[in-house]
Short mmCIF file of the C-alpha atoms (twelve columns), coordinates in Angstrom:
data_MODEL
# 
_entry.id   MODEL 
# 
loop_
_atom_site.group_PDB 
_atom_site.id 
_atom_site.type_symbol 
_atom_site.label_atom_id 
_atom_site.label_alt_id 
_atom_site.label_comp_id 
_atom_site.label_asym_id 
_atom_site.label_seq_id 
_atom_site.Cartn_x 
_atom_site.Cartn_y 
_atom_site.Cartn_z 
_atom_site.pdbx_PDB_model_num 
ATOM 1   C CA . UNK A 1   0.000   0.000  0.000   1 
ATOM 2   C CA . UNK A 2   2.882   2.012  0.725   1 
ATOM 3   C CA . UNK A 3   4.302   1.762  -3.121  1 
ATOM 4   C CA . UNK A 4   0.483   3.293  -4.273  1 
ATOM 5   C CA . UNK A 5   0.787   6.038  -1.784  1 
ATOM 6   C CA . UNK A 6   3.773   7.278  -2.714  1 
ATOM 7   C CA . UNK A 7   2.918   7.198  -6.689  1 
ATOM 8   C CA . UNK A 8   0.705   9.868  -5.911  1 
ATOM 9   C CA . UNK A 9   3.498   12.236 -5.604  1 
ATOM 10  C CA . UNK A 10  4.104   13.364 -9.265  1 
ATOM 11  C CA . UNK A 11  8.402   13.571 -9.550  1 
ATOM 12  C CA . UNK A 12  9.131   17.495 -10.207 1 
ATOM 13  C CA . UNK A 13  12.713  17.419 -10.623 1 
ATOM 14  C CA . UNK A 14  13.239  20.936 -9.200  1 
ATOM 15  C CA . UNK A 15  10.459  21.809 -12.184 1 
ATOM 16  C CA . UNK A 16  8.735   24.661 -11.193 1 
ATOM 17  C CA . UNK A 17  5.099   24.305 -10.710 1 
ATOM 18  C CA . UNK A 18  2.240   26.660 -12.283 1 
ATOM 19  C CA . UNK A 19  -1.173  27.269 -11.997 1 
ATOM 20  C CA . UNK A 20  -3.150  29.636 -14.050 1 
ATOM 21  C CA . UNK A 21  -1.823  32.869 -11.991 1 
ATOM 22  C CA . UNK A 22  1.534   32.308 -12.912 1 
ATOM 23  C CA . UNK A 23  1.771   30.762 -16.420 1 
ATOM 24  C CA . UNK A 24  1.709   34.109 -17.974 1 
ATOM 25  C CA . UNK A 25  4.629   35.051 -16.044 1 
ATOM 26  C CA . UNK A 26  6.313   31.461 -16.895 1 
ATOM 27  C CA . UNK A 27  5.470   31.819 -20.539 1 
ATOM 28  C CA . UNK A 28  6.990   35.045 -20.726 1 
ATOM 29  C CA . UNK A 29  10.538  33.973 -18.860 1 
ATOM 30  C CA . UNK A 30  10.865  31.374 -21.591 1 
ATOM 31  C CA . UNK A 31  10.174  33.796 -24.255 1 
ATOM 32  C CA . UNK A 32  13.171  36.465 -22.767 1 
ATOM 33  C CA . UNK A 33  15.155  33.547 -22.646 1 
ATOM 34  C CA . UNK A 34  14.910  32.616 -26.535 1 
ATOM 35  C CA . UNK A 35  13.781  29.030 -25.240 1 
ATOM 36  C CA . UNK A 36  9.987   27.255 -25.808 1 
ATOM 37  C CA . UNK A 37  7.919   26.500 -22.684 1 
ATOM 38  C CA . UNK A 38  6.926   22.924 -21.687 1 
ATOM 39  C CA . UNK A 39  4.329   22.570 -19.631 1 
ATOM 40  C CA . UNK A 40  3.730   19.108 -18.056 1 
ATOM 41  C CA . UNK A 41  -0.651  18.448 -17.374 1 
ATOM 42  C CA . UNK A 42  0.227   15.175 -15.653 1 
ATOM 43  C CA . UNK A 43  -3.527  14.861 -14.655 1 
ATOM 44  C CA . UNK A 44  -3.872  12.129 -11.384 1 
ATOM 45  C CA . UNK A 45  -0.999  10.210 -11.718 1 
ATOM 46  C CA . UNK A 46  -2.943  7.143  -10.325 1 
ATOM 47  C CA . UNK A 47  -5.832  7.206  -12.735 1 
ATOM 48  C CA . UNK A 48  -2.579  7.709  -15.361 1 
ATOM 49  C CA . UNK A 49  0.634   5.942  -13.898 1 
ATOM 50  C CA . UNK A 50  2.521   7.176  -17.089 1 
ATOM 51  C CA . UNK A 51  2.475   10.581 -16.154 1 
ATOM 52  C CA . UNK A 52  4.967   9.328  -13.975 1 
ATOM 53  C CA . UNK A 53  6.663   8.490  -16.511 1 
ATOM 54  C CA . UNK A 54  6.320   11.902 -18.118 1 
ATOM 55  C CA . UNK A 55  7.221   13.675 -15.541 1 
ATOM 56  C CA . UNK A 56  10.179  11.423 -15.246 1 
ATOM 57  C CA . UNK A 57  11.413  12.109 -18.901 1 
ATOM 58  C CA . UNK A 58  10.606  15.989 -19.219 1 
ATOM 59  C CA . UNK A 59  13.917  17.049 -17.641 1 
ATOM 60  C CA . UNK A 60  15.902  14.671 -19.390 1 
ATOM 61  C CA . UNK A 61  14.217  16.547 -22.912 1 
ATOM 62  C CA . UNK A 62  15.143  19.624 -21.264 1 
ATOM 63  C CA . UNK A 63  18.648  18.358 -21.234 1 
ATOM 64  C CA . UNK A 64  18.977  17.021 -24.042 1 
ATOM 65  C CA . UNK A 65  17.846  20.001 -26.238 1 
ATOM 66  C CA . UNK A 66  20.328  22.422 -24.296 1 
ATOM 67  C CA . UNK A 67  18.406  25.108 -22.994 1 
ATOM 68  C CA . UNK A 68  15.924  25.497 -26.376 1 
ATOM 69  C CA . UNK A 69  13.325  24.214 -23.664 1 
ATOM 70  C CA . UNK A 70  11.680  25.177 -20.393 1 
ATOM 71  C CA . UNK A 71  9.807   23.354 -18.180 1 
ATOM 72  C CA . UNK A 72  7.022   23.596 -15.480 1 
ATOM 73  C CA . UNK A 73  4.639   21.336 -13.788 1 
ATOM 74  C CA . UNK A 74  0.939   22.753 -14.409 1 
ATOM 75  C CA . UNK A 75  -0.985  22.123 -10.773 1 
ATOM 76  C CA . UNK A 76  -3.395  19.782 -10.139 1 
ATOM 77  C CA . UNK A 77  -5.987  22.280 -9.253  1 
ATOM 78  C CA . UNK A 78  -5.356  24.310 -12.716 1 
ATOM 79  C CA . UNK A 79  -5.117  21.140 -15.419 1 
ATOM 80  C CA . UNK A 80  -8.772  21.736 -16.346 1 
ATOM 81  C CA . UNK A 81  -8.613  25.600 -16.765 1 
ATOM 82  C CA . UNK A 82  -4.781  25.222 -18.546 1 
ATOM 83  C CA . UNK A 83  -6.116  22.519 -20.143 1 
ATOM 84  C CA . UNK A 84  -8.925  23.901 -22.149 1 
ATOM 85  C CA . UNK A 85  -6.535  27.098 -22.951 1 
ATOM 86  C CA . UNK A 86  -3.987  25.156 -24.392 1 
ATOM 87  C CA . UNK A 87  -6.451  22.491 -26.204 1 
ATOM 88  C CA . UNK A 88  -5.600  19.397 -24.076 1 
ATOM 89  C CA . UNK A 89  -7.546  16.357 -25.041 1 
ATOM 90  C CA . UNK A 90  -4.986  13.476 -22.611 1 
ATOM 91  C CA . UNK A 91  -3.392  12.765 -20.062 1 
ATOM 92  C CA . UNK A 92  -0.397  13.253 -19.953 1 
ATOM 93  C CA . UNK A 93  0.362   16.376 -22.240 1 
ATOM 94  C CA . UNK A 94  3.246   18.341 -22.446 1 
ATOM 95  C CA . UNK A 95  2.271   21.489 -23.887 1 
ATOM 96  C CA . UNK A 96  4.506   23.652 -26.063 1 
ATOM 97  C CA . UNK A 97  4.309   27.215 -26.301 1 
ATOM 98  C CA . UNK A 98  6.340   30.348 -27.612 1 
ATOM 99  C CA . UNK A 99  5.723   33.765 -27.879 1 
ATOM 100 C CA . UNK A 100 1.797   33.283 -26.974 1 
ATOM 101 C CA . UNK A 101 1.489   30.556 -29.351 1 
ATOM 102 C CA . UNK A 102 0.611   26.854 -29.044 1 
ATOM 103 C CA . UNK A 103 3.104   25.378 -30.662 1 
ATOM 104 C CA . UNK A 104 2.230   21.602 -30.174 1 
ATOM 105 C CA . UNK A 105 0.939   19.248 -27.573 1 
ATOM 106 C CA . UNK A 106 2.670   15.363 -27.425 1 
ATOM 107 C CA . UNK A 107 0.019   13.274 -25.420 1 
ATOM 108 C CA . UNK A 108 0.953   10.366 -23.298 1 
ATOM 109 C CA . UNK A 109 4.377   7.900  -23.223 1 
ATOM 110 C CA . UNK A 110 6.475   8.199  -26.516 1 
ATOM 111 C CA . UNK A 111 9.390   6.211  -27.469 1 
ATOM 112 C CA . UNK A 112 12.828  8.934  -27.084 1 
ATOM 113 C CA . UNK A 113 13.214  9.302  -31.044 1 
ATOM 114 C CA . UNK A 114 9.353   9.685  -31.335 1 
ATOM 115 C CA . UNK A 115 10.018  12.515 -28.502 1 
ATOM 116 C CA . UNK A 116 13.195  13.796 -30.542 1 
ATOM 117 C CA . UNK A 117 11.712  14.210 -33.740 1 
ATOM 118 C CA . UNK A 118 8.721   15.621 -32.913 1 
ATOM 119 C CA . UNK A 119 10.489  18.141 -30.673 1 
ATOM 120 C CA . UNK A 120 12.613  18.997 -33.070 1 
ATOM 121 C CA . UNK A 121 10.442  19.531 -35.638 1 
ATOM 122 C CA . UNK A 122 8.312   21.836 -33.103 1 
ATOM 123 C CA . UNK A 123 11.474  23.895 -32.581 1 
ATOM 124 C CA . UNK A 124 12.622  24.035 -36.133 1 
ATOM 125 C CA . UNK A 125 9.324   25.250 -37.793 1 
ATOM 126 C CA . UNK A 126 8.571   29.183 -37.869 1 
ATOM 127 C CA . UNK A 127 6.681   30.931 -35.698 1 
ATOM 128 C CA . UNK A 128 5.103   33.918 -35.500 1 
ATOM 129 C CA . UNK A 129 7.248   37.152 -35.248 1 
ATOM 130 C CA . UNK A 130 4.721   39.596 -34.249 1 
ATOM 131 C CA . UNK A 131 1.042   40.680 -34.675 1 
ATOM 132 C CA . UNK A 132 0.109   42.376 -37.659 1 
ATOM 133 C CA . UNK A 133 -2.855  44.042 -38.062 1 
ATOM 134 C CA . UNK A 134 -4.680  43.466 -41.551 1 
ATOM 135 C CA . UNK A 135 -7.258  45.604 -43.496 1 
ATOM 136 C CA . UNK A 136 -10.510 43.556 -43.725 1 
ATOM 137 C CA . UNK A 137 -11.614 42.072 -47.194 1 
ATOM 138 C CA . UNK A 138 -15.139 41.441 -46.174 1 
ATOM 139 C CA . UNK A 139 -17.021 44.211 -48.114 1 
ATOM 140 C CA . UNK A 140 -19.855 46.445 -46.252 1 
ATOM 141 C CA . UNK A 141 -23.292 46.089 -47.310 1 
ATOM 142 C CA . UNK A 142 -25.920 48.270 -47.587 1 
ATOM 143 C CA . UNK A 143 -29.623 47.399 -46.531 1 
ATOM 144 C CA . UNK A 144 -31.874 46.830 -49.367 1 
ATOM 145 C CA . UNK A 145 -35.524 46.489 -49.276 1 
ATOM 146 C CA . UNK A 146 -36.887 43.783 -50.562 1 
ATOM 147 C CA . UNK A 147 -39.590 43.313 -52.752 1 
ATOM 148 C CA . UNK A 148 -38.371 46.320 -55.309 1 
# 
């Protein structure tokens, strides 16, 4: 009983944990830091025992993409509101984001080259620079009475 008790306790690895006061603030670090924010929703680790496994392999990613990446534990308490913002659908997620865009989500246990190449491919595509603001195309009508 003692090994289920103590698989409650999702492995941080000195991640630091958000909730949806803070992720702004998180996001935004990342961004000054030229580096893409990964944000572990580990959901109940004993309804899903592989977000142990998740949680277990997010620094190692960190690691091994030498400071491109940046990662945080979202809270219990905040998975459902985070979640919905950033489109999660499973459990486990880690949820990429740069410069207040989604960049990806990667849902449950991968294989390491699954997790490689789909990072990578996250990291290497381009992103948005900036807003830009663009004239609308959608004409204005007039009212017209009918019957004439």
């Amino acid at each position: 009983m003692e090994f289920q008790q103590g698989r409650r306790d999702l492995p941080r690895h000195g991640l630091p944990e958000v909730e949806a006061g803070n992720v702004d603030a998180f996001l935004a670090a990342a961004d000054g830091a030229d580096a893409v924010a990964v944000l572990l929703s580990a959901g109940d680790p004993v309804r899903w025992p592989e977000a142990i496994d998740v949680a277990i392999v997010l620094p190692e990613l960190i690691d091994a993409f030498q400071g491109r990446l940046r990662g945080a534990v979202i809270a219990r308490q905040a998975e459902s509101e985070l979640g919905q913002r950033f489109g999660v659908r499973v459990q486990p997620t880690l949820i990429f984001c740069s410069k207040g865009e989604t960049l990806g989500l990667i849902g449950k246990i991968q294989d390491w080259p699954v997790y490689i190449d789909r990072i990578s491919k996250l990291l290497d595509r381009p992103r948005l620079s900036g807003a830009s603001v663009v004239k609308s195309i959608i004409p204005q009508h007039t009212q017209r009475e009918v019957g004439r």
